[in-house]
C-alpha positions as CSV (number, residue, x, y, z in Angstrom):
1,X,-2.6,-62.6,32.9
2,X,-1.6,-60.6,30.1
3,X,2.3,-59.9,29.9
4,X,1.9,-56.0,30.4
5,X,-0.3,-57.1,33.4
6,X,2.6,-59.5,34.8
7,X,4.6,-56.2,34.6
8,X,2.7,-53.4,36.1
9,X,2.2,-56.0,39.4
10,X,5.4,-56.3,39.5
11,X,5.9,-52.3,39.7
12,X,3.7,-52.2,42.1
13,X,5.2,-54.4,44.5
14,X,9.0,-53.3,43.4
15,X,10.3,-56.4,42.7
16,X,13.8,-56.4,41.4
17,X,14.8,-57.4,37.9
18,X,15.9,-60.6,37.2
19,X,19.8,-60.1,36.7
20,X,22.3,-63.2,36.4
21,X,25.8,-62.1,36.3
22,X,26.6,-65.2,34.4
23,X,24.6,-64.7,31.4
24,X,25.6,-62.6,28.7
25,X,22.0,-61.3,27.7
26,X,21.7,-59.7,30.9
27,X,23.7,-57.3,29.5
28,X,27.1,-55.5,31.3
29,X,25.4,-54.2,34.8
30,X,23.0,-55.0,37.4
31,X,19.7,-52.8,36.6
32,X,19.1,-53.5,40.4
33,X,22.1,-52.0,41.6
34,X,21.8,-47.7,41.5
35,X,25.6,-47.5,41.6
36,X,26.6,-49.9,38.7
37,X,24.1,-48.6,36.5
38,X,25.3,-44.9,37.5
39,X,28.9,-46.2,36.5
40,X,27.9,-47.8,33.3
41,X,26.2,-44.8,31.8
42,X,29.2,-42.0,33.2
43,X,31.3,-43.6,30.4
44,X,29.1,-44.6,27.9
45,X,28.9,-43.0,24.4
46,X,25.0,-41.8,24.4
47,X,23.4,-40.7,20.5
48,X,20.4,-39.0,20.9
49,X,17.8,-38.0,17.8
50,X,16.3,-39.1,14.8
51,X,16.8,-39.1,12.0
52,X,20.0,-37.2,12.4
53,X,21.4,-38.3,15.4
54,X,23.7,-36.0,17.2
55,X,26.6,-37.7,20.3
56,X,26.2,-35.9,23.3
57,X,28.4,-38.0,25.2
58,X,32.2,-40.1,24.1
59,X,32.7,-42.4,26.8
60,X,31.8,-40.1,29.7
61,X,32.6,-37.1,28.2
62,X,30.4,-34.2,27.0
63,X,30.5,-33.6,23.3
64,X,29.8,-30.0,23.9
65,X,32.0,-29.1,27.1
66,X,30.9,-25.3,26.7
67,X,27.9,-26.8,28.3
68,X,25.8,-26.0,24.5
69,X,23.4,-28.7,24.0
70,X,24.0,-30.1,20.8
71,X,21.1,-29.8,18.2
72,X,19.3,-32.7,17.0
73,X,16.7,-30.6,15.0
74,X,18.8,-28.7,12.9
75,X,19.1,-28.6,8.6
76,X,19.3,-32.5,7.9
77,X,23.0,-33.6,7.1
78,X,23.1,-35.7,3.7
79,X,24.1,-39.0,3.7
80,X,27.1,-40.4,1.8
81,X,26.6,-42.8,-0.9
């Protein structure tokens, strides 16, 4: 069984991710649990676009509270050298 196999079986029958709470590489929430990972990403600071990525959110907050999406494909900034 291929690996991509292991994990489309494994969306079919809606298993739960492995999470340990006691091991740092399984990162700052429960992926299982719909209200810790609502909580973690309300006050994260999210980047979106490429190459000139644009915040849209500083720890929970909008960027733009006027509700204005920022652009992400506007004139390309330049960079400092």
């Amino acid at each position: 069984m291929t690996d991509w196999e292991r994990v489309r079986k494994s969306i079919e029958m809606d298993e739960p991710i492995p999470y340990d709470p006691n091991d740092p590489d399984d990162g700052p929430y429960d992926p299982n649990d719909d209200a810790a990972v609502e909580a973690y990403w309300s006050k994260a600071t999210i980047w979106r676009g490429y190459p000139n990525p644009v915040m849209i959110q500083k720890d929970g907050v909008p960027v733009n509270p006027d509700g204005t999406p920022a652009s992400e494909t506007g004139k390309p900034r330049a960079k400092a050298s």
